[in-house]
C-alpha positions in Angstrom: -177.3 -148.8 -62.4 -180.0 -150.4 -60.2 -178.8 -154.1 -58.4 -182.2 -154.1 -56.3 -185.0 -156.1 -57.6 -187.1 -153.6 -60.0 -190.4 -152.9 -58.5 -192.6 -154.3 -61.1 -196.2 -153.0 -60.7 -197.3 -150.3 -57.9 -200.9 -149.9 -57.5 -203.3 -147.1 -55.8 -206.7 -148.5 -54.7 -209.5 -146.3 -54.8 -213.1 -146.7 -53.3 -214.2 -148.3 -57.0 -211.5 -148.2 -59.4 -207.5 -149.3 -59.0 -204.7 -147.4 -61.1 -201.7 -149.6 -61.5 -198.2 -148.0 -62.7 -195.3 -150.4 -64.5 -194.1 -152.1 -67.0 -196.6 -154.1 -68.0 -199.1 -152.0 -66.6 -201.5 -150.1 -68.8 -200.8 -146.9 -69.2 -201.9 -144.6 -66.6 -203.3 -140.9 -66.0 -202.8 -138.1 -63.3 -204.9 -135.5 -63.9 -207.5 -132.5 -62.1 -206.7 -128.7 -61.6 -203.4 -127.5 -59.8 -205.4 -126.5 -57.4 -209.2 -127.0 -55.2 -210.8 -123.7 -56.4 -213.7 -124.3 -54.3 -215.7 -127.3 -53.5 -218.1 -127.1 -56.1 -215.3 -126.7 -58.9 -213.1 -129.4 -57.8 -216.1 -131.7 -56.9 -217.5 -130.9 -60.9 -214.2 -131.6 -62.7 -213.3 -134.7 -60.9 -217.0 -135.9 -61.8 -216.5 -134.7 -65.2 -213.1 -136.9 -65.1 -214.5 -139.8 -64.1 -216.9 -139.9 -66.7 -214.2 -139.4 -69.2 -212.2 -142.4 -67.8 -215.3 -144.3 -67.9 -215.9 -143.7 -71.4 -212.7 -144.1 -72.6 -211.2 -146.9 -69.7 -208.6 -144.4 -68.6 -207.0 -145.6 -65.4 -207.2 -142.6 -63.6 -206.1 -140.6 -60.7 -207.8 -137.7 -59.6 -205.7 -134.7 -58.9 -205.6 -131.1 -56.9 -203.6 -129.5 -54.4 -205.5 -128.2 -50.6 -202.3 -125.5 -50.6 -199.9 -124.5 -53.4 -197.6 -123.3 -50.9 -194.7 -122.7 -53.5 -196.5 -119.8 -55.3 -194.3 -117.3 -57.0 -196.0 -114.3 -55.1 -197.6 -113.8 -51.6 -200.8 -112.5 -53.1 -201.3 -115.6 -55.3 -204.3 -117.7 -54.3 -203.2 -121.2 -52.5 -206.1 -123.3 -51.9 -208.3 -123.8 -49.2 -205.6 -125.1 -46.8 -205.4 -128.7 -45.4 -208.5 -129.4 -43.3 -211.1 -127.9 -45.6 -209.1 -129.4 -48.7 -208.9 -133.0 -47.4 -212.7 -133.0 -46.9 -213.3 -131.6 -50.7 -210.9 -134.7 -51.7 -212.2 -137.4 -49.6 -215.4 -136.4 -51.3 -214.4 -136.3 -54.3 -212.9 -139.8 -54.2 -216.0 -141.4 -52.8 -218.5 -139.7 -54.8 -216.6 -140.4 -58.2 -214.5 -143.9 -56.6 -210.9 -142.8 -58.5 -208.0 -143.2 -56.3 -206.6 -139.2 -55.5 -203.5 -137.2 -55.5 -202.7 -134.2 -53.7 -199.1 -133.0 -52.8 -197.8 -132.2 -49.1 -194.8 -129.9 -47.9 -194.2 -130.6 -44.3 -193.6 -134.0 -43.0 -196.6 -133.6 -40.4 -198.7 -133.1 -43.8 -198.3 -136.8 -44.6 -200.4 -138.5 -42.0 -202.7 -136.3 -42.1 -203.5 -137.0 -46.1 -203.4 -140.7 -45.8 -206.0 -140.8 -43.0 -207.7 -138.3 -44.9 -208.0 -141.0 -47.8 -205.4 -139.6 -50.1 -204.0 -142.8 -52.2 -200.9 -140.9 -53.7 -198.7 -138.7 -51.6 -196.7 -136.5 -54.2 -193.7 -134.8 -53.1 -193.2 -130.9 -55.3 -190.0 -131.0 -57.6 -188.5 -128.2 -54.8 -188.9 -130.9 -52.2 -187.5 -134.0 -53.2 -184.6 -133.9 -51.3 -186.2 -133.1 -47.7 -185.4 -136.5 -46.0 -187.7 -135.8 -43.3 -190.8 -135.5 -45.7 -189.6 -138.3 -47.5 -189.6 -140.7 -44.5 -192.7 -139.5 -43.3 -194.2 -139.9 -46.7 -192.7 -143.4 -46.8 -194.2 -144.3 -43.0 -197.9 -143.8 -44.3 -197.9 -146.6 -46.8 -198.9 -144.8 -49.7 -197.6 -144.7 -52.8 -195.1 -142.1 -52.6 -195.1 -139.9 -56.0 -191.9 -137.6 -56.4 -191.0 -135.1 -58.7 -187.1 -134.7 -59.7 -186.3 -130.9 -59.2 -185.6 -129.3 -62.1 -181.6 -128.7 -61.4 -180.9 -132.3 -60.6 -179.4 -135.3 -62.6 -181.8 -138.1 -62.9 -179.3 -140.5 -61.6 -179.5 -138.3 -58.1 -183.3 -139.7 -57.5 -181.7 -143.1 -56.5 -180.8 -141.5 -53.2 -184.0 -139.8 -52.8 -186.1 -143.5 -53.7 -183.6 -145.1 -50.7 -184.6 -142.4 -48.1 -188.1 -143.3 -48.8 -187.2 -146.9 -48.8 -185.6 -146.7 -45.4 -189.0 -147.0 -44.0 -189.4 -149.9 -45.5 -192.0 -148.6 -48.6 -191.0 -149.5 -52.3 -194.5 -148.3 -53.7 -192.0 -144.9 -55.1 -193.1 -143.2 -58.6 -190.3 -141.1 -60.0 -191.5 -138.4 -62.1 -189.8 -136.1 -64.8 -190.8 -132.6 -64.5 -188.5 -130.6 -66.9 -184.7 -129.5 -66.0 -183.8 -125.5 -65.9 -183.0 -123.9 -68.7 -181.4 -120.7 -68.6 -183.6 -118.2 -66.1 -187.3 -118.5 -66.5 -187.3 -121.7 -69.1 -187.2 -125.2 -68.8 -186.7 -128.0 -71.3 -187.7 -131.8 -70.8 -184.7 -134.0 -71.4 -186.4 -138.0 -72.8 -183.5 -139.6 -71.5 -184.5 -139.0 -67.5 -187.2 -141.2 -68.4 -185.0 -144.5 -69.6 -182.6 -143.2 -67.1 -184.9 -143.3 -64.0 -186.5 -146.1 -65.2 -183.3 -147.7 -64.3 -183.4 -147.1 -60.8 -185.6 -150.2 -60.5 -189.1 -147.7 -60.4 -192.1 -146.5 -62.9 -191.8 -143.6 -64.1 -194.7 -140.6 -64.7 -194.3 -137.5 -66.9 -195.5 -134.0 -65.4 -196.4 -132.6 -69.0 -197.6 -129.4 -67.8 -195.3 -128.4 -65.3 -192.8 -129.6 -68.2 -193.4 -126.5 -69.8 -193.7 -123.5 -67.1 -192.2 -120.5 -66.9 -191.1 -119.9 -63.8 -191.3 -115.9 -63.1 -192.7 -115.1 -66.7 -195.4 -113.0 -65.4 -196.5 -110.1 -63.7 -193.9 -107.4 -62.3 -190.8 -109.0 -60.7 -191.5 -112.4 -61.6 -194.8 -112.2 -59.7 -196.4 -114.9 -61.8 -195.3 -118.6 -63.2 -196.3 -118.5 -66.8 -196.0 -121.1 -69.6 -196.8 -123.1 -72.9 -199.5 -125.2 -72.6 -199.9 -125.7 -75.9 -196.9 -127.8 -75.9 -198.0 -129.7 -73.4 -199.8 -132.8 -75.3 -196.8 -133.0 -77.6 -194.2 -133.7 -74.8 -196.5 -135.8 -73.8 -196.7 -137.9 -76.9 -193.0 -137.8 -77.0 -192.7 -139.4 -72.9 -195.2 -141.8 -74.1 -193.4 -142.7 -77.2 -189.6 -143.9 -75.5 -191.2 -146.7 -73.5 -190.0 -145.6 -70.7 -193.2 -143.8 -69.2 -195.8 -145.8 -67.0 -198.0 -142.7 -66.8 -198.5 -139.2 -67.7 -199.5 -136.3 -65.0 -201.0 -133.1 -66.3 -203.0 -130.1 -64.8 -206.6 -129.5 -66.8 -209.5 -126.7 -66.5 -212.3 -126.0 -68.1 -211.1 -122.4 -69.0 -207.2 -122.6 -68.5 -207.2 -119.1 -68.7 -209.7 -118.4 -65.3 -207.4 -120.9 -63.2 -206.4 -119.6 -60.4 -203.4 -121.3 -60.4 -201.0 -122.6 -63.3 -203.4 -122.0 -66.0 -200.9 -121.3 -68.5 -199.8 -124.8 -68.5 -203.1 -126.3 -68.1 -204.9 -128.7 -71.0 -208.4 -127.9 -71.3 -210.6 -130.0 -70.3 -212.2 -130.6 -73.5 -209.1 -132.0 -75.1 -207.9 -134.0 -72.7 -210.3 -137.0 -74.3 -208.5 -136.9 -77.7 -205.4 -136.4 -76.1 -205.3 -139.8 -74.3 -206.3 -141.9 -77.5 -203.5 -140.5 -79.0 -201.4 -141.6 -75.9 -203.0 -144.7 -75.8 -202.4 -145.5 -79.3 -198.5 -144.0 -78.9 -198.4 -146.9 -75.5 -200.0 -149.9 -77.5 -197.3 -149.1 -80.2 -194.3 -149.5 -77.8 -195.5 -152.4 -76.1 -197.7 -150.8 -73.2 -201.1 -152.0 -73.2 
């Protein structure tokens, strides 16, 4: 499928600690709150992150959004918007040394975040196939993560990795996010993993957004619900095809006071137990 030369390691560089994604990288981890709360709360959980990784030699990315500007409603909470929010991250990363994540939505967006310090540029699922914010993603440098929308064949992302490419950036993550199923459902299909793998790229798995709910809640569809407590065992599954170079998944303390996709969220507090058993899954099917 692929006759380029597979990419075969991509790395993000933080102030301490590098996070490397491929094949015979270790497996990897995305993880923090959908979205910066406040600076206190996303300064506390990427802290309390960090010490987890530490503990348990994770190799870690720190995650949250400065805007959610996809919400279902117009009342829902966004973030603290992309001046304030790329201060609280650039803290974050030099206070705690993990390489960060946060996602853009307008090509203008993207050199703005890699000045800012953001190591991973991730491109939202409704995005993927925006060429402009591809290219400009692609013109910082960074490694570009994208997430296959949720109505498109996993063979498709080759054509979104060569717009990226075009500027002449191969450090492309694909990730699997979970394809539509019926209205308000989705359903994560293993095979996008060995089939994007293919492209020649690694390949992450967005377990929380795997299971949403798009429109489940409030009146009108005013609210993205979802089954977080299938979460860790999709997880386990991506982990357990080979295919996978690294998970991504949205975590609070109290999943239920999120201001933002907390019905998909892994609490914190099980996020430690969840990663040895994805540790254990990746040593069993070769990863290290």
């Amino acid at each position: 499928m692929n006759s380029r030369t597979p990419v075969r390691s991509i790395t993000a560089k933080g102030p301490r600690f590098s996070v490397s994604w491929g094949p015979r990288a270790p497996l990897a981890l995305m993880a923090g709150p959908c979205v910066i709360e406040s600076r206190a709360h996303c300064l506390g959980m990427a802290r309390k992150l960090a010490a987890l990784a530490s503990r348990l030699d994770v190799p870690l990315v720190f995650k949250a959004s400065f805007d959610k500007a996809n919400r279902s409603s117009i009342d829902a909470y966004r973030g603290p918007g992309i001046d304030e929010g790329l201060d609280i991250l650039a803290e974050a990363r030099e206070t705690t040394g993990l390489p960060v994540v946060t996602d853009i939505h307008e090509p203008w967006q993207a050199a703005r975040a890699a000045t800012a310090g953001v190591d991973v540029i991730q491109i939202p699922a409704f995005l993927c196939r925006q060429t402009d914010l591809l290219v400009a993603a692609g013109e910082t440098g960074r490694v570009v993560s994208v997430k296959k929308m949720q109505g498109m064949a996993p063979e498709a992302m080759a054509q979104v990795a060569r717009k990226i490419e075009s500027t002449g950036n191969r450090r492309i993550l694909l990730v699997e996010r979970g394809e539509s199923f019926g209205y308000g459902n989705l359903v994560a299909d293993m095979r996008n993993l060995m089939i994007m793998r293919e492209l020649g790229y690694p390949v992450v798995f967005d377990a929380t957004h795997s299971v949403q709910r798009p429109g489940a809640l409030g009146v009108g569809g005013a609210a993205t619900g979802g089954d977080g407590k299938w979460a860790p065992s999709l997880a386990r599954a991506a982990v357990a095809t080979g295919a996978c170079d690294g998970i991504f998944l949205e975590t609070h303390e109290n999943p239920a006071k999120a201001l933002s996709d907390g019905p998909n969220s892994i609490p914190l507090a099980d996020v430690g137990a969840l990663w040895r058993q994805l540790s254990a899954i990746a040593g069993i099917v070769g990863k290290k």
